[in-house]
C-alpha positions in Angstrom: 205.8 129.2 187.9 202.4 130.0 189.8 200.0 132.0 187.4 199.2 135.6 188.3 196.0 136.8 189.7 193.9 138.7 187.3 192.2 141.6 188.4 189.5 143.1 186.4 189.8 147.4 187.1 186.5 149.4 185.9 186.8 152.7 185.8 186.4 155.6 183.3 189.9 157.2 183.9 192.0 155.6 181.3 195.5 157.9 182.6 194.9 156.6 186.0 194.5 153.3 184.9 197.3 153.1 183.4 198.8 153.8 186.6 197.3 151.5 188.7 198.0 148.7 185.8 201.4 149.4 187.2 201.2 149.4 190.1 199.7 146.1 190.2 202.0 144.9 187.7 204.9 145.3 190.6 202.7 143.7 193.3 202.1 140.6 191.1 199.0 141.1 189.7 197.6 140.7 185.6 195.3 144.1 185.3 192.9 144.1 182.5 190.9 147.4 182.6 187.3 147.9 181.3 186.2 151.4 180.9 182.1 151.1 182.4 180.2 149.1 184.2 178.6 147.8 181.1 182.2 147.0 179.9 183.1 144.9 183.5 180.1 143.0 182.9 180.7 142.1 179.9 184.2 141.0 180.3 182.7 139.4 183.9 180.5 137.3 182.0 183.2 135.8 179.6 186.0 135.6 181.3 187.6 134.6 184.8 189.0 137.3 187.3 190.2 136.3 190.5 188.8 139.9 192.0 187.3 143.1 191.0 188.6 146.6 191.4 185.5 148.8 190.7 185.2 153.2 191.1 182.3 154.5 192.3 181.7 157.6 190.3 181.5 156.7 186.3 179.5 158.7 183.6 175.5 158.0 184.0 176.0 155.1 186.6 177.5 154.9 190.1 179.5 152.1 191.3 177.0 150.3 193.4 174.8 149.3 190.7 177.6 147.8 189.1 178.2 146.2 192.2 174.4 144.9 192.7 175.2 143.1 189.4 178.5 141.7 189.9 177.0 140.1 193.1 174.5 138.0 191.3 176.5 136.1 189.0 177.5 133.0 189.3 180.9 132.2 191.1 181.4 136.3 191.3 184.9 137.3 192.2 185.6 139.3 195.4 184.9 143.6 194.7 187.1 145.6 196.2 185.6 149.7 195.6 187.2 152.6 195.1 185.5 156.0 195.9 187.1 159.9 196.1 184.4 160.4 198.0 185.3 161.2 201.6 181.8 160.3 203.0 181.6 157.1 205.2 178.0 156.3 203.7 179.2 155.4 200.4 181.6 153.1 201.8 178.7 151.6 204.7 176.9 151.8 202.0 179.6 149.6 199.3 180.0 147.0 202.2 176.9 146.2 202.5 175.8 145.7 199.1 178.8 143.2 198.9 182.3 144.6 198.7 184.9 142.9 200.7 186.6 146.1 201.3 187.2 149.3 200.1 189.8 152.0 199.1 189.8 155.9 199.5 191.4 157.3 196.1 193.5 160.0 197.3 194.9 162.5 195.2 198.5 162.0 195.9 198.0 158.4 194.4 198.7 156.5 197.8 195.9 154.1 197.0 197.4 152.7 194.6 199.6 150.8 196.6 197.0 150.4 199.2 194.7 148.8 196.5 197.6 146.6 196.0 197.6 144.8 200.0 194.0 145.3 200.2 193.9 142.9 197.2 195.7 140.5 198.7 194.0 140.6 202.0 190.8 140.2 199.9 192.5 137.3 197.9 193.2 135.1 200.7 189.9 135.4 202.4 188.4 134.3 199.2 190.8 131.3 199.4 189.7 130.8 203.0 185.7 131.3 202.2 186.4 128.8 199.0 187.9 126.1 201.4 185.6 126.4 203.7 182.6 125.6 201.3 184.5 122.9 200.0 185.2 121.3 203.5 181.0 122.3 204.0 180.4 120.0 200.6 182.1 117.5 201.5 180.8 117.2 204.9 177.4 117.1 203.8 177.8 114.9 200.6 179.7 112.4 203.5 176.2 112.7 205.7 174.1 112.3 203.0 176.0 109.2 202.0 176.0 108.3 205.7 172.2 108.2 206.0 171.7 106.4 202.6 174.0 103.8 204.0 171.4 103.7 207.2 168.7 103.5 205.4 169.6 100.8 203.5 170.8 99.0 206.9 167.6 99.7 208.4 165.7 98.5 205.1 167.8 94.8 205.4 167.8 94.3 208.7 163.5 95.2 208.1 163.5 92.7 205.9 165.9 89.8 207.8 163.5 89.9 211.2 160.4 89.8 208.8 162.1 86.5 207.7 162.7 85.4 210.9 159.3 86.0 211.9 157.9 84.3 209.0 160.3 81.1 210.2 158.8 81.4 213.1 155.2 81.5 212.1 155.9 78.1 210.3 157.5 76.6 212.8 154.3 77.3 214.7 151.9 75.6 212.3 153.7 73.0 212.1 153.9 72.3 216.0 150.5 70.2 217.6 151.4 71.3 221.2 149.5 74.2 221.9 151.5 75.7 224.6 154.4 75.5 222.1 152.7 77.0 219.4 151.4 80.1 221.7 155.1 80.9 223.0 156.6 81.0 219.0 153.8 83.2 218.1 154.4 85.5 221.0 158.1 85.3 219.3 156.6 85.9 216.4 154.9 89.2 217.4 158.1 90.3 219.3 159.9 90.0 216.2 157.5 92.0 214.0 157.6 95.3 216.7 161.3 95.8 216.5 160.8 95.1 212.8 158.2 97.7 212.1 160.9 99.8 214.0 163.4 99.9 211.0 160.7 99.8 208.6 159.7 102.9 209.8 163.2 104.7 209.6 164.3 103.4 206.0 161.1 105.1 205.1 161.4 107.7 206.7 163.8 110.6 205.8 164.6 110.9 209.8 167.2 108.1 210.0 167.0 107.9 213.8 164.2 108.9 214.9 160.7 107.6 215.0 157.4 109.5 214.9 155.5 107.0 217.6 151.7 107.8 216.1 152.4 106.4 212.9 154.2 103.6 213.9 151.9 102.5 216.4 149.2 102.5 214.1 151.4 100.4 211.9 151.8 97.9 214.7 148.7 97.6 216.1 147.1 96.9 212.7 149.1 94.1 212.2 148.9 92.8 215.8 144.8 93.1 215.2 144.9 90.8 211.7 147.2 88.4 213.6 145.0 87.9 216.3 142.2 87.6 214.0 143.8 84.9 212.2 144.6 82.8 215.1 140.9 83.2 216.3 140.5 85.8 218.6 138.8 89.2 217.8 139.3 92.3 220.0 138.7 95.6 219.0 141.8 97.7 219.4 141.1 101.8 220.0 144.5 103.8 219.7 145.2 107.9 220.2 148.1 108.9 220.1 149.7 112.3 220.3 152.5 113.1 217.7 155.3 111.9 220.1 159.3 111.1 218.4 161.6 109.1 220.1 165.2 107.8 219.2 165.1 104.4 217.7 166.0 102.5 220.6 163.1 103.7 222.6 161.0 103.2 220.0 162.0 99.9 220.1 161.2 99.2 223.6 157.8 101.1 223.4 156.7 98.8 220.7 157.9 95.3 222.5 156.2 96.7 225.8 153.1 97.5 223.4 152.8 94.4 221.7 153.5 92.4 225.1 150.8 93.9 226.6 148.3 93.5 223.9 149.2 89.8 223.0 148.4 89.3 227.3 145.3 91.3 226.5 143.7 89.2 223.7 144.7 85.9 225.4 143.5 86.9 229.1 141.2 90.2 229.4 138.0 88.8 228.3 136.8 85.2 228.2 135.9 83.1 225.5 133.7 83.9 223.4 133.4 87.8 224.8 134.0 90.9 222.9 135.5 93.6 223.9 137.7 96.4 223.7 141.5 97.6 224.5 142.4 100.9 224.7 146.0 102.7 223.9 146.7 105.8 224.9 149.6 107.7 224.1 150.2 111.9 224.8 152.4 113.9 225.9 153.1 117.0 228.1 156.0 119.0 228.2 159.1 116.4 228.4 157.0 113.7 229.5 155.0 111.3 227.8 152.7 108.4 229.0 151.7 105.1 227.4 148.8 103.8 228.9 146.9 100.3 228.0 143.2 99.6 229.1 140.7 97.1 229.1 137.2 96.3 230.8 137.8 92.7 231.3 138.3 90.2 234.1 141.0 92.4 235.6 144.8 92.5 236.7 146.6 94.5 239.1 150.1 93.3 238.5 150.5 91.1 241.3 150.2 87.5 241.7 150.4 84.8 239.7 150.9 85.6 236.0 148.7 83.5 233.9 151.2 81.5 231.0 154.7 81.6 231.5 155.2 84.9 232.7 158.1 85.7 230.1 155.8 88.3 228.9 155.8 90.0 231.5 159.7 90.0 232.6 159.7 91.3 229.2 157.9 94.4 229.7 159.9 95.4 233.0 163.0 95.2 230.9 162.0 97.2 228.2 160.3 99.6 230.7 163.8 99.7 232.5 165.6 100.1 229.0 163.5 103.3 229.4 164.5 104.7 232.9 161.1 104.0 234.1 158.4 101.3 235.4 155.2 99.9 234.4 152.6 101.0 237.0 149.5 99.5 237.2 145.9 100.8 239.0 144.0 98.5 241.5 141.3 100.4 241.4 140.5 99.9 237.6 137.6 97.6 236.8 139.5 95.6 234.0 143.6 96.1 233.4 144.9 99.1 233.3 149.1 99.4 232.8 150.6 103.0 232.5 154.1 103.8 232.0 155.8 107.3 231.9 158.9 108.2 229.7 161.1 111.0 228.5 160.6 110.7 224.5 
């Protein structure tokens, strides 16, 4: 047999009590009655109620305050108040402080039987609110588990390319040819970009997105020690605004990046030259633009690429990947490529 509700009834009228005890009793309802608001507190704070009945005028306290209280606690049970008063602000006034309804005590007794439908109006849309904070928990506790679950993806697969890319690098050492060599470290470097990619998102606590200042400043340090290893020494000069993009397009950005930097420590300046590359990246409105620079022997796009050319069919796909096209300026002194995305 399902257990009755409890209902916890304060108010100082011990006859009329008595009466609404029974008329709760018929309706299917356990009544315990506390004579104050002191005395509903008290009972509140050691024992379960499934709802509150509460008057609003008792000896030296109103029911409101009561109801302030009741409010606070922890797991507090719906308030339904009862007032003689016939004034509508007391009842505005109930409602907003936290009741889920309220009851005018009449004296013919007709509320009693009121205050028996309103509780179990009041008692289902608990249930409801209840369920719904339950279903809320568990949707979130299933995200949060979720994202953990990405993270830890995004930390493995971080940590797989970073061991293909070391494969790589000792499969180049280990190779005479030159040309060889050149073409597994430009593997190498393409490798490293879309790792730093899920490095950046298993440490970040945005699982799929990527803030594009930080993670450029990531890549382009490494791409600078690499190229000082292998002998060459630009000097890389990056701005960026504070641009975020979705994962894949981060991914793109980065390959198109470190494709045109790799071109422009092998190509922009001869041997023996220093100089500089520049990286711009900003944004205005829904548009941002990538733009690489240098001041050396200059390339307009067209012709013959020097190497294989890979590189470059590489950057039109990613550029594509990104609904746009890598343009670059004749007029500029050294190489200049710009491209222009929606982040």
């Amino acid at each position: 047999m399902a257990q009755r509700p409890r209902v916890l009834y304060i108010d100082d009228d011990a006859a009329l009590a008595r009466l609404v005890a029974k008329a709760l009793d018929r309706g299917g309802y356990d009544m315990v009655h506390a004579p104050s608001g002191a005395a509903g507190l008290e009972r509140l704070s050691r024992e379960p109620f499934d709802a509150v009945t509460l008057d609003h005028h008792m000896p030296g306290e109103i029911g409101l305050d009561v109801l302030k209280q009741i409010r606070v606690m922890p797991e507090a049970p719906p308030v339904l108040y009862v007032t003689g008063s016939e004034h509508s602000q007391v009842a505005v006034a109930a409602l907003k402080a936290g009741a889920v309804d309220y009851v005018w005590k009449d004296v013919q007794g007709h509320f009693r039987e009121l205050l028996v439908e309103a509780l179990g109006t009041a008692l289902r849309q608990e249930a409801l609110r209840r369920a719904k904070e339950a279903a809320d928990h568990a949707v979130r506790e299933a995200r949060d588990r979720a994202e953990l679950m990405l993270q830890e993806v995004n930390h493995r697969v971080a940590n797989s390319l970073a061991l293909v890319a070391g494969f790589a690098h000792l499969q180049a050492a280990a190779i005479p040819d030159p040309v060889v060599r050149g073409v597994l470290e430009d593997m190498q470097a393409r490798i490293k970009a879309i790792a730093g990619v899920h490095r950046r998102l298993y440490t970040s606590q945005n699982i799929d997105r990527v803030e594009l200042d930080a993670y450029l400043a990531s890549l382009v340090e490494d791409l600078e020690a690499s190229m000082r290893a292998s002998g060459r020494d630009l000097r890389i000069d990056l701005q960026t605004d504070a641009v975020i993009v979705p994962t894949d397009k981060a991914v793109s950005l980065g390959v198109i990046v470190t494709e045109l930097l790799t071109n422009a420590y092998k190509y922009a300046y001869p041997p023996g030259v220093h100089g500089e590359v520049r990286v711009r990246l900003t944004q205005d409105g829904d548009k941002a633009s990538l733009v690489i620079e240098d001041d050396g022997v200059g390339w307009n796009g067209e012709g013959q690429t020097t190497g294989t050319g890979l590189g470059m069919r590489v950057v039109k796909a990613m550029a594509s990947s990104l609904r746009s096209k890598i343009e670059y300026d004749p007029d500029w002194r050294g190489a200049r490529a710009s491209l222009v995305f929606t982040p």
